[in-house]
DRENLUMVO-330226 format. One line per 4 residues: number of its first residue (from 1); their letters; for each residue x, y, z of N, C-alpha, C, O. Coordinates in steps of 0.02 Angstrom, whole numbers, plus 50000, padded with zeros to 5 digits. Layout:
REM residues N
NUM> a> X Y Z X Y Z X Y Z X Y Z  ...
This chain:
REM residues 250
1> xxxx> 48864 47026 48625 48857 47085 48582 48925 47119 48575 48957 47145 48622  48942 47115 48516 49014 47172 48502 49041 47214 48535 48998 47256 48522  49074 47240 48566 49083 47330 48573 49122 47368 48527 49173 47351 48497  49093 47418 48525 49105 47484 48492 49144 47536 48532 49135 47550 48591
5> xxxx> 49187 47563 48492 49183 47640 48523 49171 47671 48551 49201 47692 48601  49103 47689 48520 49042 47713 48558 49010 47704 48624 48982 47743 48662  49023 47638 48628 48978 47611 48678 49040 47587 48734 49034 47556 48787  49094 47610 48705 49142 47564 48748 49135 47655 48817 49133 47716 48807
9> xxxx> 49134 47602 48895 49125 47647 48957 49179 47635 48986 49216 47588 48969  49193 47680 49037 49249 47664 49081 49205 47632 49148 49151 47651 49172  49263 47562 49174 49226 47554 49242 49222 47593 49320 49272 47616 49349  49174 47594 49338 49178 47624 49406 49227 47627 49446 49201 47584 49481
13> xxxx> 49281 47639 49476 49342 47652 49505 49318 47649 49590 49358 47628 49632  49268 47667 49605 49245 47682 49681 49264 47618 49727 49304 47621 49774  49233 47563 49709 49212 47508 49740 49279 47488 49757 49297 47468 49812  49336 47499 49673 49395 47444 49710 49438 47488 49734 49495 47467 49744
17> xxxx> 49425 47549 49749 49461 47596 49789 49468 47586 49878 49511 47608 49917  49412 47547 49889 49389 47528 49947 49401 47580 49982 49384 47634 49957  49445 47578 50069 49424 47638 50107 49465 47685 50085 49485 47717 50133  49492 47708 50023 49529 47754 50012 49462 47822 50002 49471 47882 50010
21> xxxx> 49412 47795 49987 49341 47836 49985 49292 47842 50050 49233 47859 50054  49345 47819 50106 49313 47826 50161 49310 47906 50187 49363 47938 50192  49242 47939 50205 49247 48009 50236 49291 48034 50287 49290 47989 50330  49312 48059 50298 49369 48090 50313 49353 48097 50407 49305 48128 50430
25> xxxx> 49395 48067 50440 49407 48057 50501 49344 48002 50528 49313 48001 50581  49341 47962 50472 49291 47884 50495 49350 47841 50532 49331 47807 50580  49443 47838 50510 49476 47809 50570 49524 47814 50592 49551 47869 50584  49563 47756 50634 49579 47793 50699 49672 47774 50657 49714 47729 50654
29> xxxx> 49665 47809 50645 49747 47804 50585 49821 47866 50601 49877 47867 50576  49792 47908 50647 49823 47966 50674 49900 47952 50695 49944 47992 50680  49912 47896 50730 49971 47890 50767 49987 47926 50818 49958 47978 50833  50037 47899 50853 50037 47939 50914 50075 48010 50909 50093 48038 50961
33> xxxx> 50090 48043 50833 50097 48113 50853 50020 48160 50811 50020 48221 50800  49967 48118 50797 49903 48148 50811 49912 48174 50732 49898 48232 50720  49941 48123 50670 49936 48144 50614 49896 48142 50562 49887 48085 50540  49871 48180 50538 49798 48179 50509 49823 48199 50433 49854 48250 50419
37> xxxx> 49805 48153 50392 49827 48149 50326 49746 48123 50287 49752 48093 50233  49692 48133 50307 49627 48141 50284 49634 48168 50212 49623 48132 50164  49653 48229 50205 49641 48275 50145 49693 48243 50106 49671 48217 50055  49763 48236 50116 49802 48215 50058 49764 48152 50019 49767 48140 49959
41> xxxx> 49723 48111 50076 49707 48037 50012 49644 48065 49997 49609 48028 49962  49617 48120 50012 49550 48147 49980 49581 48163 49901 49569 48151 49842  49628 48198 49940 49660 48242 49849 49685 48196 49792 49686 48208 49731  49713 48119 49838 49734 48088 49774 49665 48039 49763 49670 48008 49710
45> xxxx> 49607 48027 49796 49547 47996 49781 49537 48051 49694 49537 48038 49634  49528 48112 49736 49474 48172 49687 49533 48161 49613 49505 48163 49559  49588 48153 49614 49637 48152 49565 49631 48074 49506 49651 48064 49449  49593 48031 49556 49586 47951 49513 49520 47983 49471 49517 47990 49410
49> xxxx> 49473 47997 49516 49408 48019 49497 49409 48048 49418 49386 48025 49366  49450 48112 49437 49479 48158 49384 49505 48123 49298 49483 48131 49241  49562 48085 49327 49558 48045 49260 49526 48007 49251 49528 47996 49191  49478 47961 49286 49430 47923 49227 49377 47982 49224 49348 47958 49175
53> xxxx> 49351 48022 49233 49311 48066 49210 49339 48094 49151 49293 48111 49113  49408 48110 49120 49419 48122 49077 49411 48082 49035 49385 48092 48980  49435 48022 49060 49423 47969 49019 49368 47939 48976 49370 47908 48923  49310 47963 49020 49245 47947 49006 49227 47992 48945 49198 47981 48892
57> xxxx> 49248 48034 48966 49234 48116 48906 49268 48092 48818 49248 48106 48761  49321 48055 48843 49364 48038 48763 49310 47970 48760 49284 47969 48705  49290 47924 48796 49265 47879 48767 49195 47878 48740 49177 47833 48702  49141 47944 48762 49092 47970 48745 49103 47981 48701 49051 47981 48667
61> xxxx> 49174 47999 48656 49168 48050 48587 49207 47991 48534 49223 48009 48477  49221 47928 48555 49245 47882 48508 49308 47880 48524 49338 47827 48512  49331 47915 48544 49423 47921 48567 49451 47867 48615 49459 47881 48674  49463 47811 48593 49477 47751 48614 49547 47763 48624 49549 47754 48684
65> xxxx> 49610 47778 48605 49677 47806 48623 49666 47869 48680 49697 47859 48732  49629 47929 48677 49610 47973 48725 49580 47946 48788 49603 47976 48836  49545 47908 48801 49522 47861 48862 49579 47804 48883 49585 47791 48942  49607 47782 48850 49663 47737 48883 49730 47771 48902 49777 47757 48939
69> xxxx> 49714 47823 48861 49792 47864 48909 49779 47906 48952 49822 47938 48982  49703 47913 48963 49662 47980 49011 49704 47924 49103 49714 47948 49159  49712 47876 49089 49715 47820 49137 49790 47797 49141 49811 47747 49171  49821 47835 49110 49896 47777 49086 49943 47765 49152 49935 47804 49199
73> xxxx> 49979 47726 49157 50038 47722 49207 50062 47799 49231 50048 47803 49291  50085 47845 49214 50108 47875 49229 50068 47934 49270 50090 47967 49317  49989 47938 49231 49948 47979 49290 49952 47964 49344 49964 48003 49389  49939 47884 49352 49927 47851 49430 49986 47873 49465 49982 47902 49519
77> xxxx> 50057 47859 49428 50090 47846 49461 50100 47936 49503 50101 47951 49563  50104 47967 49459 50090 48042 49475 50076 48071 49533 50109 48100 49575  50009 48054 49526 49970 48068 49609 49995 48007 49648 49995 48021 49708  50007 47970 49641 50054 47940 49693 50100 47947 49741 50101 47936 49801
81> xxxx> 50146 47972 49694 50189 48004 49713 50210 48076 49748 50260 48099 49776  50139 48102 49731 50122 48170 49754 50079 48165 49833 50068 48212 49870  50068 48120 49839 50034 48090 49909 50069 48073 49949 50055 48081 50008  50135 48041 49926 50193 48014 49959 50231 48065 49990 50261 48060 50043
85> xxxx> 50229 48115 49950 50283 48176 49939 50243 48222 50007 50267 48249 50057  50187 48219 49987 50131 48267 50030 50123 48232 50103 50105 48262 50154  50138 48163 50099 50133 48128 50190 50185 48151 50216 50174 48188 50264  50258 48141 50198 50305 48156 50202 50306 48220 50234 50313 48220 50295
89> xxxx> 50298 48293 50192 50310 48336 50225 50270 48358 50284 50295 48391 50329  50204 48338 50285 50152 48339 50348 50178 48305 50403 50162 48327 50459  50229 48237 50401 50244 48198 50457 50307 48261 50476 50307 48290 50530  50362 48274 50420 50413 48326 50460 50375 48377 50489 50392 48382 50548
93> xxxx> 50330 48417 50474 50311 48496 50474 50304 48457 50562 50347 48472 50604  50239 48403 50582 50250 48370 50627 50284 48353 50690 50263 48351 50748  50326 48344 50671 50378 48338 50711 50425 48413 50721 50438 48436 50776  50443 48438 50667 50491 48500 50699 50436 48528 50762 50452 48528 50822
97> xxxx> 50375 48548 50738 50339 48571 50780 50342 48561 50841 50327 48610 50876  50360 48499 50876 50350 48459 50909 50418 48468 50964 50425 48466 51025  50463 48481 50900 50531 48465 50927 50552 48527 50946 50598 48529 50986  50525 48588 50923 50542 48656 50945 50509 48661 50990 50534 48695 51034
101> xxxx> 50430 48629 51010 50396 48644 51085 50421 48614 51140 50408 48628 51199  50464 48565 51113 50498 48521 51185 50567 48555 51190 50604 48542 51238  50582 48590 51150 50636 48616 51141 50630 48702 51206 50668 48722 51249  50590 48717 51191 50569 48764 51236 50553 48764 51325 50562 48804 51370
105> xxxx> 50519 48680 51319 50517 48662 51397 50565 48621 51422 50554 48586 51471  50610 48621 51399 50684 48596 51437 50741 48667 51419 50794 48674 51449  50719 48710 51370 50756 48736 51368 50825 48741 51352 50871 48779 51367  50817 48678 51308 50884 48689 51257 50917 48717 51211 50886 48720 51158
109> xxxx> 50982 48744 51212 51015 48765 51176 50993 48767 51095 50985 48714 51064  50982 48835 51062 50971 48846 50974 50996 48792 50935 50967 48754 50897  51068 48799 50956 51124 48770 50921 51089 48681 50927 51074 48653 50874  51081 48654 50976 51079 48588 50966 51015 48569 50972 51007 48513 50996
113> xxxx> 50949 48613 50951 50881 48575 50926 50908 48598 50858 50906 48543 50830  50932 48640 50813 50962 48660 50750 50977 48578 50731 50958 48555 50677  51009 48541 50775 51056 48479 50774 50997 48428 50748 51008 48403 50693  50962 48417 50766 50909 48372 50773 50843 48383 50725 50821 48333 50696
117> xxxx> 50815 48441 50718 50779 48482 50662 50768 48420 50601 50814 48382 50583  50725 48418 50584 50719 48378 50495 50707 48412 50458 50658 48448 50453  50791 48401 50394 50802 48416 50353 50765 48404 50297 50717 48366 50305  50779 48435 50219 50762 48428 50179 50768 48363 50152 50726 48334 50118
121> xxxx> 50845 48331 50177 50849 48254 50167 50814 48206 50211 50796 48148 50199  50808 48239 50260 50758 48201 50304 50714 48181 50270 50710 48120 50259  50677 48216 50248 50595 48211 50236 50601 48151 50170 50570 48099 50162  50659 48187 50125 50667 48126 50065 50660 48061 50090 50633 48017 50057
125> xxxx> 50683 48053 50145 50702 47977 50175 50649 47958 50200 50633 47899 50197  50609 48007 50231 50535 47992 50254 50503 47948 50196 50486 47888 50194  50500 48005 50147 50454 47995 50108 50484 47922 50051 50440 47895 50017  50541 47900 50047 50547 47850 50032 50546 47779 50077 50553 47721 50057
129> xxxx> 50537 47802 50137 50497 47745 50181 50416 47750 50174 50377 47704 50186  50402 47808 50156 50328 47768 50175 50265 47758 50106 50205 47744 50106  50330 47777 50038 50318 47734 49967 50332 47656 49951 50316 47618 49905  50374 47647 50019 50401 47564 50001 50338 47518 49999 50343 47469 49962
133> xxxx> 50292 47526 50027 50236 47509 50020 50182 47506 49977 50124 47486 49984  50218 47532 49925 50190 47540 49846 50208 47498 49792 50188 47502 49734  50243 47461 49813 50273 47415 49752 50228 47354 49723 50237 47333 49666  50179 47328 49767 50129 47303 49730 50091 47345 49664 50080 47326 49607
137> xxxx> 50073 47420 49705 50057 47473 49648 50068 47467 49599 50034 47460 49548  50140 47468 49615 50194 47499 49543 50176 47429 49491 50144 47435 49439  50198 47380 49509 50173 47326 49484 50113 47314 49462 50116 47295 49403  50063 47316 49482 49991 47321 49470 49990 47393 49390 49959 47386 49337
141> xxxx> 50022 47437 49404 50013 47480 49344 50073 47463 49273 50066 47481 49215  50132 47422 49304 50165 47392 49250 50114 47342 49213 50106 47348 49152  50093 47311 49235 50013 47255 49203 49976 47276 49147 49959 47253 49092  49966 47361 49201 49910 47404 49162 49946 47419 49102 49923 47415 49045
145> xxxx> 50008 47438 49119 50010 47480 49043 50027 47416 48981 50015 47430 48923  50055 47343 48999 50045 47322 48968 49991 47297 48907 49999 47280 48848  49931 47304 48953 49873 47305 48903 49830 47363 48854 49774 47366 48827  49890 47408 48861 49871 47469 48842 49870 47464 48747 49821 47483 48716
149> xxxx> 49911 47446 48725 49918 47439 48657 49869 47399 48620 49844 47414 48566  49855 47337 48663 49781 47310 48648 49718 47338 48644 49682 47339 48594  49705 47362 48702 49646 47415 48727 49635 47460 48674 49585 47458 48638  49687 47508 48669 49682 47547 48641 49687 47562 48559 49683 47617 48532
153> xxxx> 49699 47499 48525 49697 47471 48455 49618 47470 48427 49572 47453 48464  49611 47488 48368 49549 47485 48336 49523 47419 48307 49559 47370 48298  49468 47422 48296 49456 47363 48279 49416 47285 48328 49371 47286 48370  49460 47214 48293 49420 47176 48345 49487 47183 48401 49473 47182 48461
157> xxxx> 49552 47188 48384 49594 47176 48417 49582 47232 48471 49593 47207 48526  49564 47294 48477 49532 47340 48528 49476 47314 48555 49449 47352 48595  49444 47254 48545 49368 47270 48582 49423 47178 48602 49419 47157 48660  49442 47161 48580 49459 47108 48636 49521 47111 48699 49523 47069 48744
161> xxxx> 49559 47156 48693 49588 47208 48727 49561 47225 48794 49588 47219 48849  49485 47255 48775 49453 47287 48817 49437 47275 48873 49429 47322 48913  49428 47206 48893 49413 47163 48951 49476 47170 49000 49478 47199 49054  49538 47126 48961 49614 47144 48997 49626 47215 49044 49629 47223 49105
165> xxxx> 49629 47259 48989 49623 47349 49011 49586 47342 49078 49614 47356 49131  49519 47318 49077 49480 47354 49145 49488 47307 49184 49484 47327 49241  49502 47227 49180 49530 47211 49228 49592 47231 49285 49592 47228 49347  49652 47256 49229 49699 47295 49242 49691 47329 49279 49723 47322 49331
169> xxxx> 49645 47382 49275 49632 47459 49299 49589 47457 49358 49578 47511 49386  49560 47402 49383 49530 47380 49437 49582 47362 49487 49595 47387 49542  49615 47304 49447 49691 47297 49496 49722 47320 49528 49735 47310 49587  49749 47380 49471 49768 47460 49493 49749 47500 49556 49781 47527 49601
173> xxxx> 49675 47492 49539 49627 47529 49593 49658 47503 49655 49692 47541 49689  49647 47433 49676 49620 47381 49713 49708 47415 49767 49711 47444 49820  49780 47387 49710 49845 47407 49738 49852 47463 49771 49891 47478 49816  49796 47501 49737 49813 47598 49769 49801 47593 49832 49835 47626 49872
177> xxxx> 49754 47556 49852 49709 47562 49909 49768 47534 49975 49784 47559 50029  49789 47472 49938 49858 47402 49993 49893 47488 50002 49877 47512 50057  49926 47524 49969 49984 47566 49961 49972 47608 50006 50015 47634 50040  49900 47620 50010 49879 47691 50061 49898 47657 50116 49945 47675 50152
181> xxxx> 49852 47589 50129 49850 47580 50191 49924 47555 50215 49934 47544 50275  49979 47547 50164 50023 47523 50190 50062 47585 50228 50082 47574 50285  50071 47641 50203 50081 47711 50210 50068 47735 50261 50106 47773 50291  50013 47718 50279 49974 47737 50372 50024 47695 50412 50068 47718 50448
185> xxxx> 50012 47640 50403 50048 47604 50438 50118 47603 50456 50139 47575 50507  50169 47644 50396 50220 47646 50403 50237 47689 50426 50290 47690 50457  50191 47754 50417 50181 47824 50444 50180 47834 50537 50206 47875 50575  50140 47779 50546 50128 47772 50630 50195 47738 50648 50213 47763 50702
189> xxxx> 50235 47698 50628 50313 47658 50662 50327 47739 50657 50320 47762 50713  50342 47788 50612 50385 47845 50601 50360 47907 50634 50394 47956 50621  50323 47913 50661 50302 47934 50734 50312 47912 50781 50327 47947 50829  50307 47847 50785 50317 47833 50870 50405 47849 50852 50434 47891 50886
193> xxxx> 50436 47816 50805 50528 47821 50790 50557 47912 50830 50600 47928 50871  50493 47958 50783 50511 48026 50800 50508 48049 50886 50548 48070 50927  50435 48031 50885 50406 48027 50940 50450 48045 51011 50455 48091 51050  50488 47961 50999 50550 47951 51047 50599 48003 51043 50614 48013 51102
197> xxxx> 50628 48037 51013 50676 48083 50986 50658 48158 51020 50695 48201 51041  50581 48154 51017 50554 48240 51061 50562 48219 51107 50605 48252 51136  50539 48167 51146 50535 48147 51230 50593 48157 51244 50608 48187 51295  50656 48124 51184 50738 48158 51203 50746 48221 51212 50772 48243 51263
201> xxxx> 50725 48259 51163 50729 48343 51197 50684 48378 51238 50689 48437 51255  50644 48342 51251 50610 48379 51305 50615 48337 51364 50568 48346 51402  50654 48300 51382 50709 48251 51455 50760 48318 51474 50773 48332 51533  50784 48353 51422 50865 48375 51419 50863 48411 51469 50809 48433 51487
205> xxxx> 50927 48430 51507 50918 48443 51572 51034 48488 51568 51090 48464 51562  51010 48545 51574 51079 48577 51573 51125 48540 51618 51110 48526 51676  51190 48521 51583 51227 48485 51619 51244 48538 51703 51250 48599 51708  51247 48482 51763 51261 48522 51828 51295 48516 51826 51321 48570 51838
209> xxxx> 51350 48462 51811 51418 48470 51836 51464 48530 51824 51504 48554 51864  51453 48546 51770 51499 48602 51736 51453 48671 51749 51481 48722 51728  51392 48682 51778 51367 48734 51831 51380 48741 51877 51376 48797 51903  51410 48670 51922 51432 48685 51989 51502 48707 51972 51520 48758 52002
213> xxxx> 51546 48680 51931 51628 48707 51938 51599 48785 51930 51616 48826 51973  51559 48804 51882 51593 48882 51845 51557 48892 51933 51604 48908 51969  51513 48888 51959 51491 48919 52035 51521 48926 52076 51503 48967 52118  51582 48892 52085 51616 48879 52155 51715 48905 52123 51766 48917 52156
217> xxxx> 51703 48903 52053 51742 48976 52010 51731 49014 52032 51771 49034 52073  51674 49048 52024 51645 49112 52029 51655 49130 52110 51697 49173 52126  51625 49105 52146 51628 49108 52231 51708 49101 52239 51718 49141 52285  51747 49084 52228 51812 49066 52232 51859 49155 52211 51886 49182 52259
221> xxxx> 51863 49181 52159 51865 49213 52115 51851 49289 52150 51881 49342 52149  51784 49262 52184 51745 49326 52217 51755 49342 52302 51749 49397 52329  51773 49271 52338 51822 49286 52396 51902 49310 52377 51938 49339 52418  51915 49298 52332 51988 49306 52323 52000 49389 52317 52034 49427 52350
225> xxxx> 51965 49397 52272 51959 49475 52275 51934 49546 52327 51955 49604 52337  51878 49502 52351 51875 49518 52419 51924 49530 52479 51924 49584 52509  51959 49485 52494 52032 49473 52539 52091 49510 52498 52146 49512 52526  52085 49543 52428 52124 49586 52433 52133 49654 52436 52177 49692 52458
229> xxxx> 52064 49662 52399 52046 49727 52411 52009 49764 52494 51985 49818 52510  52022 49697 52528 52005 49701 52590 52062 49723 52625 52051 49755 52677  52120 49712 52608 52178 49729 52621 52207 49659 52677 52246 49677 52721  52194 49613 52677 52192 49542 52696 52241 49488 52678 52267 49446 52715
233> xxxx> 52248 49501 52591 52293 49495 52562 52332 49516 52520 52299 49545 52477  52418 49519 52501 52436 49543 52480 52403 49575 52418 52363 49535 52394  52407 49634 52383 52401 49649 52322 52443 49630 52252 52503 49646 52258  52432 49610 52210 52450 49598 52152 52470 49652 52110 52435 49702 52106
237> xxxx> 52542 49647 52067 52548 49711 52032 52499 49736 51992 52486 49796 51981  52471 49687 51971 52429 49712 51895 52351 49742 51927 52309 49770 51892  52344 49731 51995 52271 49736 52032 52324 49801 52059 52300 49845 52024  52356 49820 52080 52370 49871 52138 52338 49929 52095 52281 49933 52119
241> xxxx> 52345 49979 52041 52293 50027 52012 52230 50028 52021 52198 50080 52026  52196 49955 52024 52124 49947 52037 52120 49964 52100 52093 50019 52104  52139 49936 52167 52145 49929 52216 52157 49998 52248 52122 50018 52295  52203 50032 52226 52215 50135 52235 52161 50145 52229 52133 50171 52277
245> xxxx> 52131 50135 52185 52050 50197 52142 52022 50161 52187 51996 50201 52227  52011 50097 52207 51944 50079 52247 51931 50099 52335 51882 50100 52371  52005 50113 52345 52036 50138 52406 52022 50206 52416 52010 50233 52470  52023 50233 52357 52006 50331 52370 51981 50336 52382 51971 50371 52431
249> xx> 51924 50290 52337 51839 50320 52359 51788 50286 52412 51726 50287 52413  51830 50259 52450 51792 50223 52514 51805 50296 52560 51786 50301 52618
């Protein structure tokens, strides 16, 4: 039987989403700094949802160009990227946290947890490690948009189109899902990486050596003065004024 316009549907997106539609803390994906990124793939699930529901709305009303771009490369890539962007800053927020509480029980110096802190470039770097894992994606939606001009053409050349398109967009689906899970996975090496880095500041331990000199300075410094104002040893010109006044008032 032909398709129409009319009759043309968008396919279900759920199934090849696989566990990217899994309920939220079904697994054990945390890593060892206890990172919970549940809601960000909720938000980019509810965001796929979002455009083929639009999609569905243009293809209800005949809008065969309005439904294939409700879907185009650049939405996906969108929330993609906004997931990436959004792991990213949850893994830094993460870690500073982490790194200022260990920072507190060793008791190190402002100046050098300041040193160590993740930057704004930090996080860039984060977050372009744990997109590398997207390049099947990206690929999978270069496909898609190829079949877009077909798809979305009127006629028979649109209804034979049509098949390509949702194969495509299944694909799509199917890559989003490799990308998440690649993301977790890359997310947990970059925790344990950080991980190691707090256990460094919370090891740190004020250097003794250079506590014992200024101590035995100080004790040194503090007999010396003693033995002169003791009258023990000679007085010094620049001490003998001190030494008068401290002499009166004994």
């Amino acid at each position: 039987m032909p398709h129409t316009a009319e009759m043309w549907s968008i396919p279900e997106l759920g199934p090849s989403l696989g566990r990217l539609v899994d309920p939220p803390g079904t697994r054990g994906d945390r890593g060892s700094l206890d990172l919970v990124l549940d809601d960000i793939r909720l938000d980019l699930v509810t965001g796929i949802f979002e455009l083929a529901g639009a999609a569905r709305s243009f293809a209800a009303t005949g809008d065969r160009q309005g439904a294939v771009s409700s879907l185009s490369r650049v939405a996906w890539l969108g929330l993609w990227e906004r997931s990436v962007a959004a792991s990213a800053e949850r893994l830094a927020q993460a870690v500073n946290t982490r790194l200022s509480e260990a920072a507190v029980e060793s008791r190190l110096p402002p100046a050098q947890l300041q040193a160590v802190m993740l930057r704004a470039e930090d996080v860039r770097a984060i977050a372009s490690r744990l997109g590398s894992g997207g390049a099947g994606f990206v690929g999978a939606l270069d496909a898609l948009e190829q079949t877009v001009p077909n798809a979305a053409a009127s006629g028979s050349r649109g209804q034979a189109g049509r098949d390509d398109w949702e194969r495509a967009l299944t694909g799509a689906a199917r890559r989003l899902e490799a990308a998440w899970l690649s993301l977790l996975s890359i997310g947990r090496v970059e925790q344990d990486r950080w991980k190691a880095e707090i256990e460094r500041v919370r090891a740190w331990r004020r250097p003794q050596r250079l506590l014992w000199v200024i101590t035995v300075l100080t004790l040194m410094l503090a007999t010396y003065l003693g033995l002169i104002f003791g009258g023990y040893l000679p007085v010094p010109a620049p001490l003998r004024p001190l030494a008068e006044l401290l002499w009166s008032r004994l």
